[in-house]
C-alpha positions as CSV (number, residue, x, y, z in Angstrom):
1,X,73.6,78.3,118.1
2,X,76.9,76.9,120.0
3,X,77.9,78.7,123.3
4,X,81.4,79.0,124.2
5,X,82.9,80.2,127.8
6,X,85.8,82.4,127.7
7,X,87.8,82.7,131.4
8,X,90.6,85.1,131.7
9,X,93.4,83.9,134.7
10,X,95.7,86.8,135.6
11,X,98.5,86.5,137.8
12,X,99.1,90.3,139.1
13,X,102.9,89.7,139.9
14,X,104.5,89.2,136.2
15,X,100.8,90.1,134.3
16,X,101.0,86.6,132.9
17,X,97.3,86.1,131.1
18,X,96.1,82.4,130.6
19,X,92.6,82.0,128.9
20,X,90.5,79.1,128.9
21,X,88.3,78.3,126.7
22,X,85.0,75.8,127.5
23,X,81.5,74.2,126.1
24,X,78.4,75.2,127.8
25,X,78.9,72.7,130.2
26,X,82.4,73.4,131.8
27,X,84.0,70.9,129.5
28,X,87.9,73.0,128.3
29,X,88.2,73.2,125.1
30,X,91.8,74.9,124.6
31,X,93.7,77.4,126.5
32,X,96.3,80.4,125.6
33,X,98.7,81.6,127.1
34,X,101.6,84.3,127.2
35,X,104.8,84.8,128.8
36,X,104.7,88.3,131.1
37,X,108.1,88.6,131.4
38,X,109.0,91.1,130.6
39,X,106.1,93.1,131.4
40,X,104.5,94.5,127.9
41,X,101.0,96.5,127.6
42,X,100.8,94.4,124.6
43,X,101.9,90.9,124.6
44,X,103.7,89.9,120.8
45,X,102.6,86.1,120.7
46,X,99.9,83.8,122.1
47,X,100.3,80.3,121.9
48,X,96.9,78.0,121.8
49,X,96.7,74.6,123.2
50,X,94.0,71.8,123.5
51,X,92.7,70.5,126.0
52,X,95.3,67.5,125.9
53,X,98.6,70.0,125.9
54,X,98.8,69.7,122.3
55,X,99.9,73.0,120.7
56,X,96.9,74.4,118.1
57,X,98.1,77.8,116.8
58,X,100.3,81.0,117.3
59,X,99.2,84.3,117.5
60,X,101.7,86.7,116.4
61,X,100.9,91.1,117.0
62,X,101.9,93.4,114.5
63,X,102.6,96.9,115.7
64,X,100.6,99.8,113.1
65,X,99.9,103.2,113.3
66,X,96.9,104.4,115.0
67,X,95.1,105.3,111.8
68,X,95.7,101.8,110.6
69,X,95.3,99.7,113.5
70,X,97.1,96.7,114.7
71,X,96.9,93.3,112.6
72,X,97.6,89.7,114.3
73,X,98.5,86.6,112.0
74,X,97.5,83.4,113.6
75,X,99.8,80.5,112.2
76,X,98.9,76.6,112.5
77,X,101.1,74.4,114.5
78,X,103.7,72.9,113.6
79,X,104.2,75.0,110.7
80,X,104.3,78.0,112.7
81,X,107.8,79.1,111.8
82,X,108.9,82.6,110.9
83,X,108.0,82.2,106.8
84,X,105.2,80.2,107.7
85,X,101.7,81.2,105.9
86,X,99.4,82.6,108.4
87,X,96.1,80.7,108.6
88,X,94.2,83.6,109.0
89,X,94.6,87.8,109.9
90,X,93.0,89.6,111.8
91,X,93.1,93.4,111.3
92,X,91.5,96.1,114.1
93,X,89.0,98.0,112.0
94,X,88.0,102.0,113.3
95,X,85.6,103.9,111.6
96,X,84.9,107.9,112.4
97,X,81.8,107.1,113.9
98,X,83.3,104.2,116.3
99,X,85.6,107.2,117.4
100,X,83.1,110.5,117.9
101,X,80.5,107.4,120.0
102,X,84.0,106.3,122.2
103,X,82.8,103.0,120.9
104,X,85.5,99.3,121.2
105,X,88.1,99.0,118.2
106,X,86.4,96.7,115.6
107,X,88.3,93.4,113.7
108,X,88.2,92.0,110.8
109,X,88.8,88.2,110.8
110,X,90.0,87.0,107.2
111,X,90.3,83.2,106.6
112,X,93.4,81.9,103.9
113,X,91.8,81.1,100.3
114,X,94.0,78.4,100.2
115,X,92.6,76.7,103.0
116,X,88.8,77.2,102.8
117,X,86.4,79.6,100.9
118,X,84.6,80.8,103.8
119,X,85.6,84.4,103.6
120,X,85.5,87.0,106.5
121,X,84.0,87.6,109.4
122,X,83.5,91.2,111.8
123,X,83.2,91.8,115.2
124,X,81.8,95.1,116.0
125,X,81.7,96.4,119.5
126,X,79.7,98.6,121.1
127,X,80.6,98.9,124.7
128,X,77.3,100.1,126.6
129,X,76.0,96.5,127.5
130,X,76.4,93.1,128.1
131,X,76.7,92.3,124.7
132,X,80.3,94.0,123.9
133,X,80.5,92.8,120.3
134,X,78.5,91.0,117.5
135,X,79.6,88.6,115.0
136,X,79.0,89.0,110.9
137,X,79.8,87.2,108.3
138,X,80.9,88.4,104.9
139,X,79.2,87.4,101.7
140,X,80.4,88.7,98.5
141,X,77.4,88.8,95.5
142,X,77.9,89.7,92.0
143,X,74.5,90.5,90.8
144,X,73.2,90.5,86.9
145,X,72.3,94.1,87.1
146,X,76.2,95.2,87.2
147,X,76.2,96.9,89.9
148,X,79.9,94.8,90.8
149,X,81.0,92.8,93.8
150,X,78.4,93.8,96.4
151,X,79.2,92.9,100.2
152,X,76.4,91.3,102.6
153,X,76.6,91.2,106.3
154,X,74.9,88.3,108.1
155,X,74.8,88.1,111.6
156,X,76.0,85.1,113.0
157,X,76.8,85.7,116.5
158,X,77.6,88.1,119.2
159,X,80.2,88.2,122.5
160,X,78.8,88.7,126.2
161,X,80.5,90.1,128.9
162,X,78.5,88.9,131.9
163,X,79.0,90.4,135.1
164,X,79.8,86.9,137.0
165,X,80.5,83.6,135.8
166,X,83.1,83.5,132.3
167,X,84.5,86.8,131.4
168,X,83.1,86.5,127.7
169,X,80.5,84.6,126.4
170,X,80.7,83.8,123.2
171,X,77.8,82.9,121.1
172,X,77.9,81.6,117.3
173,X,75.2,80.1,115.0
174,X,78.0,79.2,111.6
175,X,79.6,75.9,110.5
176,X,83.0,76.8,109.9
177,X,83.3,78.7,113.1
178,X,81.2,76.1,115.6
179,X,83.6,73.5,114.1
180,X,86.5,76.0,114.5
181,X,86.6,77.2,118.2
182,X,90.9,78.3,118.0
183,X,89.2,80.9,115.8
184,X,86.5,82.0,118.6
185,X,89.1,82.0,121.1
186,X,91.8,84.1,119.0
187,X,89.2,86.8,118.4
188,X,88.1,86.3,122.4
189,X,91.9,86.9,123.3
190,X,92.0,89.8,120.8
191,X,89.0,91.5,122.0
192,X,89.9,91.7,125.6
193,X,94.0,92.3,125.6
194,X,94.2,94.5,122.9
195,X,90.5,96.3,122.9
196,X,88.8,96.3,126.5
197,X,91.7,96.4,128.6
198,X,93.3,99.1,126.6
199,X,90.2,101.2,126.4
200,X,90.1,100.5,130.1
201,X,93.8,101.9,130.7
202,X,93.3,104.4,128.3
């Protein structure tokens, strides 16, 4: 299992949000960031960048109903233009029961076909401990017995919200993902700005 450390920086005056993003041992990995000018509950784009200042990935917010729940496309850079594929999506998922138990917004984080065959992955929240969200992976089956396109969840991480130290910790036993930390740190960036700081305000 690979540990990553996820720091939030504020800067009260403008609500500017920086992230960084580190191994287990301190080392930075990437940051994001976001303009706070003008002041916005809910920043439109996040841009990612390595730990050499080399741009990574864009995060662009897409406004929904309530019902449907916001969706975020994450574009690769350079390519990130306005008609530019999205690498991945990542939709906020609520069920009835995450509503009557007051329980964090859920997300759905759906890799391109075109890219890689890994699927999608959850994060399901939880909000009464440490651990504020765990990680599944999707696996699709189509079994003999025709019973269709059956969906398996494996568990293959979980995010900690430690009360000193990095704001998030996040913790993830898969390939793709280990090898993919942009992906760890757009779901960390989701999961606090748009799900425990609203619930917070809210």
């Amino acid at each position: 299992m690979v540990s990553y450390h996820l720091y939030r920086d504020a800067f009260s005056e403008v609500y500017t949000y920086r992230y960084r993003l580190t191994d287990a041992t301190g080392a930075l990995e990437l940051t994001a960031s976001w303009p706070g000018m003008p002041v916005a509950d809910r920043p439109e784009e996040v841009a990612f960048t390595d730990a050499q200042g080399q741009r990574l990935a864009l995060l662009r917010w897409e406004d929904r109903s309530w019902w449907y729940g916001d969706r975020f496309w994450i574009s690769d850079i350079p390519t990130a233009t306005a008609n530019a594929a999205a690498i991945a999506t990542v939709e906020e998922q609520w069920r009835i029961v995450d509503r009557l138990l007051l329980r964090l917004p859920g997300y759905r984080l759906t890799l391109n076909e075109g890219l890689t065959r890994e699927g999608s992955f959850i994060a399901r929240g939880s909000r009464y401990s440490q651990q504020l969200y765990e990680l599944f992976a999707l696996r699709h089956e189509c079994r003999s017995t025709g019973e269709g396109n059956l969906v398996e969840e494996i568990r293959v991480g979980d995010v900690a919200h430690p009360t000193s130290g990095p704001t998030y910790i996040l913790q993830v036993e898969h390939p793709y993902l280990e090898s993919h930390p942009v992906l760890l740190a757009v779901l960390g960036v989701i999961l606090d700005l748009w799900g425990v700081q609203r619930e917070q305000r809210a």
